[in-house]
Structure formats: structure tokens, C-alpha cells
C-alpha positions as CSV (number, residue, x, y, z in Angstrom):
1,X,79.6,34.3,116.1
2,X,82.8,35.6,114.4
3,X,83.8,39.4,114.7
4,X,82.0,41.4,112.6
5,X,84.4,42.7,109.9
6,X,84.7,46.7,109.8
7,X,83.6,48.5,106.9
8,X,86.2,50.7,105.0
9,X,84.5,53.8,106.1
10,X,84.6,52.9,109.3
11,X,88.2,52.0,109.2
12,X,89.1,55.3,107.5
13,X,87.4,57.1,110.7
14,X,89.8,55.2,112.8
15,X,92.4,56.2,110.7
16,X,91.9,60.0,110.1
17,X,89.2,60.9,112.3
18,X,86.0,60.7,112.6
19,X,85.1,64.3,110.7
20,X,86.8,63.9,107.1
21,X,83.8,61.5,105.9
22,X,80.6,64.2,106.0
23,X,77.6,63.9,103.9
24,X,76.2,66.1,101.3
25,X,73.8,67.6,104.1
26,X,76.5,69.0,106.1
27,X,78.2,70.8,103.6
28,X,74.5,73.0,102.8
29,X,74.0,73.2,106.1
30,X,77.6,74.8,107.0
31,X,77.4,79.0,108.1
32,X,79.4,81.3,106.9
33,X,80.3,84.7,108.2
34,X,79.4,87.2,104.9
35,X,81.2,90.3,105.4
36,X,80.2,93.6,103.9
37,X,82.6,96.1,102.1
38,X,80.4,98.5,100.9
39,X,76.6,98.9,99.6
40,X,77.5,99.5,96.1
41,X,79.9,97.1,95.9
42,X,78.2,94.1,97.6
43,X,75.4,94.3,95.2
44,X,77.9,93.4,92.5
45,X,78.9,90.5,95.0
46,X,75.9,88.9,95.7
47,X,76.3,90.4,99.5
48,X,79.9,90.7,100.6
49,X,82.6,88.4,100.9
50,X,82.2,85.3,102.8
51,X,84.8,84.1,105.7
52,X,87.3,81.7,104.0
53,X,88.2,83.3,101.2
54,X,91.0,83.7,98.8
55,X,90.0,87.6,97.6
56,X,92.4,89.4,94.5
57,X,91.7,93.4,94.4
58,X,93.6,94.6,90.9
59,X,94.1,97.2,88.2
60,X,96.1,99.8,87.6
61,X,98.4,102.4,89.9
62,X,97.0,104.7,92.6
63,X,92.6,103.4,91.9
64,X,92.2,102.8,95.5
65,X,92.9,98.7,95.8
66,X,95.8,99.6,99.5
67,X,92.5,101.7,100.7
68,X,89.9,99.3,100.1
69,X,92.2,96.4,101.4
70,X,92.2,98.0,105.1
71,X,88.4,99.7,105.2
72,X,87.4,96.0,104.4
73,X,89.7,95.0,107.0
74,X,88.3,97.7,110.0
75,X,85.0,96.1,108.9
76,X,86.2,92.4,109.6
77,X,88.1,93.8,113.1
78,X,84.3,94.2,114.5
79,X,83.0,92.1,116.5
80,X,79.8,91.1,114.8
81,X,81.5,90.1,111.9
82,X,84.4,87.9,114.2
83,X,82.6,84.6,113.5
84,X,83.2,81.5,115.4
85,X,86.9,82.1,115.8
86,X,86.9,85.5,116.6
87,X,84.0,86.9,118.2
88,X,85.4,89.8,119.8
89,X,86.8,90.9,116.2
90,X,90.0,89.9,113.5
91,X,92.7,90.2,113.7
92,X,94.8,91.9,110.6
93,X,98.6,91.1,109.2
94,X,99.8,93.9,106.7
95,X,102.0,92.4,104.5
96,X,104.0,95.7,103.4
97,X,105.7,93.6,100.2
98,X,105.8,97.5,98.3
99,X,107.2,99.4,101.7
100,X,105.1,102.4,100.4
101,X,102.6,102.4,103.5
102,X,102.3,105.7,104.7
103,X,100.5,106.8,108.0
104,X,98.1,108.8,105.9
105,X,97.3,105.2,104.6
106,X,96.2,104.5,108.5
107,X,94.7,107.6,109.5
108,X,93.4,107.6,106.2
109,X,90.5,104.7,107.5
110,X,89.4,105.8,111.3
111,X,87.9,102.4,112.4
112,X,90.7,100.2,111.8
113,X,91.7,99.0,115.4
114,X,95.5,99.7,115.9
115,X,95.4,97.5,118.6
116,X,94.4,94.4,115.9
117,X,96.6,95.2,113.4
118,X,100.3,93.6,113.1
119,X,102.5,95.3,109.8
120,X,105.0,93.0,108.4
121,X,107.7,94.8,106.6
122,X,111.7,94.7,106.1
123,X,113.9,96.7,108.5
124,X,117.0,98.2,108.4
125,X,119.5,95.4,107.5
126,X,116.9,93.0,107.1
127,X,115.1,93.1,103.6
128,X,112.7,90.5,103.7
129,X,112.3,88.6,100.2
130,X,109.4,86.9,98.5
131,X,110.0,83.4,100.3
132,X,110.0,85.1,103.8
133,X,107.0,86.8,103.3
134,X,105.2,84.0,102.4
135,X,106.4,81.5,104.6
136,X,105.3,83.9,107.5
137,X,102.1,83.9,105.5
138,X,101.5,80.4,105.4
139,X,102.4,80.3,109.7
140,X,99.9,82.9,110.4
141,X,97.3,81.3,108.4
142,X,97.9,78.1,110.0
143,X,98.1,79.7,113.6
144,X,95.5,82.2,113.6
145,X,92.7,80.9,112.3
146,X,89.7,83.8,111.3
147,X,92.3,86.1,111.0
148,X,93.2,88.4,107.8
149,X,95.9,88.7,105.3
150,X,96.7,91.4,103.4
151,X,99.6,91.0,100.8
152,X,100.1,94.5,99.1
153,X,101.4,93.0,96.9
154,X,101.7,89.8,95.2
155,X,102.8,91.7,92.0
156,X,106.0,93.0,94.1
157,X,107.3,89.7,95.5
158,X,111.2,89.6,95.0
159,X,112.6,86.3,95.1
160,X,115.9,85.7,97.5
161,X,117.5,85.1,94.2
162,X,116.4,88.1,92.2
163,X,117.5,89.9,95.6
164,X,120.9,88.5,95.4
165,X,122.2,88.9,91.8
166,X,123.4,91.5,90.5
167,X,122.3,94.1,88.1
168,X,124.0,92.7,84.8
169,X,122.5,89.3,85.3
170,X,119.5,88.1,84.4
171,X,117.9,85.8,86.9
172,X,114.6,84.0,86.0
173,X,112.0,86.0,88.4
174,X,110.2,82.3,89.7
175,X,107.4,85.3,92.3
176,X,105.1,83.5,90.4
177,X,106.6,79.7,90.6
178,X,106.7,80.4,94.5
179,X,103.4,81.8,94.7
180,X,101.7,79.4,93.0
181,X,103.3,76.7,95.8
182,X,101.9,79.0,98.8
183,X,98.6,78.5,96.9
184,X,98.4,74.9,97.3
185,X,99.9,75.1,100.5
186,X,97.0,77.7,102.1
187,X,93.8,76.6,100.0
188,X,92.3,74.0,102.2
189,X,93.5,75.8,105.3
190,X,91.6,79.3,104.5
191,X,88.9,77.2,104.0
192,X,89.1,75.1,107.4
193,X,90.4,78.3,109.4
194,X,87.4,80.8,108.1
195,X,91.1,83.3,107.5
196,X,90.4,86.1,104.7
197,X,93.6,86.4,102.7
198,X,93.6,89.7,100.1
199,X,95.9,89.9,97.7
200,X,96.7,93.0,95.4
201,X,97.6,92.8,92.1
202,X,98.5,95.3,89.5
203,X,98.2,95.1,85.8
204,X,101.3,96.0,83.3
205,X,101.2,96.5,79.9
206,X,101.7,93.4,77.4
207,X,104.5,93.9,74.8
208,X,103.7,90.5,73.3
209,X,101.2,92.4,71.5
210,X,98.8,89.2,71.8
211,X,95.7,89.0,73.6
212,X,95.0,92.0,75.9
213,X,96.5,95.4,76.2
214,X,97.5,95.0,79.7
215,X,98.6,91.4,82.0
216,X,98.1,91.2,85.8
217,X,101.3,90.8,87.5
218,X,101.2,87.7,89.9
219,X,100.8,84.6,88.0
220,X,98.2,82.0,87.0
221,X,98.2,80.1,90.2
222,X,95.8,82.7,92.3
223,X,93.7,82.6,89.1
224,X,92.7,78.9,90.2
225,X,92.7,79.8,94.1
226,X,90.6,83.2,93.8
227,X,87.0,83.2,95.2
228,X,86.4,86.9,94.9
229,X,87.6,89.2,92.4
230,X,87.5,92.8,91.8
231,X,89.2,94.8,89.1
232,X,89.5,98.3,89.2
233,X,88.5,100.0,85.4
234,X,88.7,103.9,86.1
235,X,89.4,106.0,88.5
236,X,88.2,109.7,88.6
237,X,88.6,112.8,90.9
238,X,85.8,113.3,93.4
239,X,85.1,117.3,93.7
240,X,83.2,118.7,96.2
241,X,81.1,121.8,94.7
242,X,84.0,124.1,95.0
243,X,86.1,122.1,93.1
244,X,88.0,121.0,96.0
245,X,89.2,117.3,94.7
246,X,87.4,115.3,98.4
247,X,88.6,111.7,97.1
248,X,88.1,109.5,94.1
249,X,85.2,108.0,92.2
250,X,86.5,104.1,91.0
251,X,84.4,102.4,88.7
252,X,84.7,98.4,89.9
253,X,83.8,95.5,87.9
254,X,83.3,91.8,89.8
255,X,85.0,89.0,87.6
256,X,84.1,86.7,90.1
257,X,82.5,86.0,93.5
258,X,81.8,83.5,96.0
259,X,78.2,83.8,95.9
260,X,76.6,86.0,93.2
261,X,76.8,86.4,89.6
262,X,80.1,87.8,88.1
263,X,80.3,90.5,85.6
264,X,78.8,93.6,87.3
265,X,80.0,96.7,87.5
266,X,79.4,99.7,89.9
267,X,81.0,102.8,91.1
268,X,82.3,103.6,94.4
269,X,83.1,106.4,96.4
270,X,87.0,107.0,98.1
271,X,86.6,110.0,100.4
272,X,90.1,110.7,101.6
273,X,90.9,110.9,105.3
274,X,87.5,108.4,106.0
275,X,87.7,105.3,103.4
276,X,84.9,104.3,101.8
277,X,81.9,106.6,101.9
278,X,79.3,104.3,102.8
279,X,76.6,107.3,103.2
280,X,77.2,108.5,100.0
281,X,77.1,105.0,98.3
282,X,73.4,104.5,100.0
283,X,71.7,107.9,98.8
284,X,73.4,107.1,95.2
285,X,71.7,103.8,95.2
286,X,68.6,105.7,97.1
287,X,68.0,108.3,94.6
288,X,68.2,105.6,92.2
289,X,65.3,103.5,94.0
290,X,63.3,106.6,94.0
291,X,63.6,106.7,98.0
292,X,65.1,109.9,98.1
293,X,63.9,112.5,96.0
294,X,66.7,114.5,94.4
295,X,65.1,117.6,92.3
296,X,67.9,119.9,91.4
297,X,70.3,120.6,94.7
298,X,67.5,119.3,96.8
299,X,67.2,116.3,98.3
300,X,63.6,114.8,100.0
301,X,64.2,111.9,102.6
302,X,60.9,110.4,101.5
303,X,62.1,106.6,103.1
304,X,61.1,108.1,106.5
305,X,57.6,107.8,107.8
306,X,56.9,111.8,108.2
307,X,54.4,113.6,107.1
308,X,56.7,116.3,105.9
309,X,60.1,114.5,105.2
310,X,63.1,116.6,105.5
311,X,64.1,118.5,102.6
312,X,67.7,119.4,102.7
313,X,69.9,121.6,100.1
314,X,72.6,120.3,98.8
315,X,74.7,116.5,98.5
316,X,76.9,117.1,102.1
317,X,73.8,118.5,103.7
318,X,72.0,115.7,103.4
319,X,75.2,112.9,104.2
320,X,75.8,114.9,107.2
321,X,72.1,114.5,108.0
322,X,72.4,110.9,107.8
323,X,75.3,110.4,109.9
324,X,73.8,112.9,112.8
325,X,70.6,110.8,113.0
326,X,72.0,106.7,112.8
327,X,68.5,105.5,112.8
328,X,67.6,107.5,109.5
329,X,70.7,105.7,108.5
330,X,69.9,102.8,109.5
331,X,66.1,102.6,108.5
332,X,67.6,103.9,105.1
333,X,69.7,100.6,104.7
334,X,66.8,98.2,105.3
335,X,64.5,99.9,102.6
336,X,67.5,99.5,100.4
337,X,68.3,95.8,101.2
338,X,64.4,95.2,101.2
339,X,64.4,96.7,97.9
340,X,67.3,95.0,96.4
């Protein structure tokens, strides 16, 4: 009998290996690492933010988006959130595009590991320009796969270029013509490599005096490669009850998200000097629930299975309360998760 005559599939295989042909099965069945950033906001995600995305924090000035870049990042330095690549923890590159890092920034978020952190940023006598940073991107995200990105920001990219001529010449700014080419170059390998690249944005005003008031610096490109987005609307002073100003109450609306609904907003809590406050983002959402009883200054852990709940006086009271007893905390988060 003749040789039986390969199929094209077959020879494709051969060809590129025997993984590039999967079937629709394998693609439901594939696991993905979902990564929380805080209870408020993952309920306007859906969750959290799954491992191989392409995630765009924007709005305007001074709202929060370099804070909420690294606590997201301490959370996806622990171990239980390493995934297959990185099970004792991620590693983080700090992109410092703006230069305007400060250690407050660092101190500013306590469980970021130091020791999994890598800043990239211009030195004396070497000024590092748009294509640089992003060609070190791109390496990184080829190299180290699971690891995350943080470009702070894409709206400050400085093309060799712009870099180069001077004042009294005007050179077409092409950030976004380069960007839009590290976009295709990264997409499918964010994907394959489980990374987490951030991106922040910032929004300018629009003199066109068509369409909206304000644009987002950074080009149309990430607008296609984006799979979670969160824009900053308003931003507030936090003041404990002497007026002391504590940190900064940002109201955050999801325009889109790799696995709920988009459109939601929410507010979260910047407490300065400890990131996100995660405790007081649970008894907000708790005292909304009806889980903890909040009659005046009081506040009534009723989630806990006492006869005679605690009964404490007053917002910090009842956060430090929290933290000193994790398994209130704890027990706290799974009535609220149940719930939700």
C-alpha cells in the first residue's frame, strides 16, 4: 500500500509545533491567575485583573493612578498570586518615564518587596528617550515571563528626535507612532508570558473644541491593546475627624475589563504612608450590606457569630479593630464576597 499522505494539519504541526493548532476546549479550560487590587474596586472589575493583561490607569494630575500602580504591584509580588511562572512572587520593572518618583512614593506602600523591584530611569549623562524605554520594555517582557511592567508614563514618552532638536523647531512628536508599534510587538507575548504591563495615562485638555473637554495623552494604539481600564473622575481630601487631611478619596469608573461588565463606578480610599486602605474599603461596603451596624459614631460588628458583637466608637476604632484581630478580617471578607 502507498504512503499514506499527511493531512495539512498534521503538516502544519511538523512545521510550527505541535501546540499552535488547539481546540475550542482548551482555550475554556485555560486558568488564569485573577489578581485583586482592592474590594471596592474589584467589584467594578468583575474580581480583579487577570494575569496577561494589558491594564491603562488614567485621568487627571495628582488622583492617585503612581500609587495604585505599585500597591497593585506589592499585591502581585506575593506568592499566592505568582502563578505558574512565578510562584514564589513577581517580579516588578518601574519604568520612571516622568523622573518624579520620590521615596515617599516607596515608603508610601509598605508591602512592596524592595528586593523584587528593578526602577528603570535616566542617569546623569544618560537621558533615556521614548525608543529606549520601550525597547527595554519589549526585552523584559520577552525574558521574564509573569513579571510586571509599570510605564509611568506612556503620556511622557520623548522620542530620540523630539530629544534632539532644538527649541525653535518643531518636530512631529511620533510617542504615539512608536507606541502603537510596541503594541503589536508585546500583545501576543503578554498573553503567552501571563506578564501584567500598566500603563498610566493622563488626560489634557482638547483645544479642537470637538468632541470632549479633555483627550488622553498616549495614542489610539493602547485603545485596541487595553484589557482593563480605569479612569480616575474626582479626587477629594480624606480628613480624619480632626480635620487632619489622612489621604484621598478617588471616585473610579471601569471603562473596561477583562471579565465583568464595564461602566461602574466606585470610590476608593488612598491613605498616605499605607496605599490603599483595604479595611476601610470592606466596612464601607459592610455598612452598606447591613453587616456592620453603623448608628451615629458607633459601629456594631454584627458579621461575627457573638452573642454580644463588639460595639466600637468611632471609624479608626473599629479599622484598627479589624487589623488587630485578622480572622474578624478575614471572616469579614467572606461574608462580603458571599454576599456580592
Amino acid at each position: 500500500m502507498g504512503k499514506q499522505k499527511a493531512t495539512i494539519e498534521q503538516t502544519i504541526s511538523k512545521m510550527f509545533g505541535d501546540d499552535v493548532l488547539t481546540s475550542g476546549h482548551s482555550i475554556l479550560e485555560k486558568k488564569r491567575v485573577i489578581i485583586p487590587i482592592s474590594p471596592k474596586l474589584d467589584l467594578i472589575l468583575g474580581g480583579g485583573i487577570p494575569e496577561g493583561s494589558f491594564v491603562i490607569f488614567t485621568g487627571h494630575p495628582k488622583f492617585g493612578k503612581s500609587s495604585i500602580s505599585l500597591d497593585f504591584a506589592s499585591t502581585c509580588q506575593r506568592p499566592e498570586y505568582g502563578g505558574a511562572f512565578c510562584p514564589n512572587g513577581r517580579h516588578v520593572y518601574y519604568y520612571n518615564i516622568e523622573g518624579r518618583i520620590q521615596p515617599r512614593d516607596i515608603a508610601g506602600i509598605p508591602n512592596l518587596n524592595l528586593d523584587r523591584f528593578t526602577c528603570i530611569e535616566s542617569k546623569p549623562g544618560k537621558i533615556l528617550h521614548a525608543e529606549e524605554y520601550l525597547q527595554m520594555g519589549e526585552m523584559l517582557i520577552n525574558d521574564k515571563p509573569g513579571s510586571v511592567h509599570i510605564f509611568d508614563s506612556f503620556s511622557a514618552l520623548c522620542t530620540e528626535a523630539e530629544q534632539t532638536t532644538e527649541m525653535n523647531q518643531m518636530q512631529r512628536a511620533d510617542g504615539a507612532k512608536l507606541l502603537a508599534k510596541f503594541c503589536r510587538k508585546v500583545a501576543n507575548v503578554i498573553t503567552v508570558n501571563k506578564n501584567i504591563v500598566i500603563g498610566v495615562t493622563h488626560l489634557m485638555g482638547n483645544p479642537s473644541g470637538y468632541g470632549k473637554a479633555f483627550k488622553e495623552k498616549s495614542g489610539q494604539a493602547i485603545a485596541y491593546q487595553v484589557d482593563v481600564k480605569l479612569q480616575a473622575l474626582s479626587m477629594k481630601a480624606w480628613k480624619d475627624k480632626n480635620e487632619n487631611q489622612i489621604g484621598q478619596e478617588v471616585e473610579w469608573q471601569c471603562i473596561t475589563s477583562a471579565i465583568g461588565p464595564p461602566g461602574k463606578k466606585t470610590v476608593s480610599y488612598l491613605r498616605y504612608g499605607s496605599g490603599i486602605d483595604k479595611v476601610q474599603e470592606l466596612i464601607t461596603l459592610a455598612c452598606d450590606l447591613g453587616i456592620i451596624k453603623k448608628g451615629g459614631a458607633w459601629y456594631t460588628l454584627q458579621f461575627l457569630n457573638m452573642d454580644e458583637p463588639p460595639n466600637l466608637q468611632g471609624l479608626e476604632k473599629t479599622r484598627q479593630a479589624l487589623i488587630d484581630n485578622p480572622e474578624w478580617l478575614e471572616e469579614l471578607n467572606n461574608q462580603i464576597k458571599t454576599l456580592l
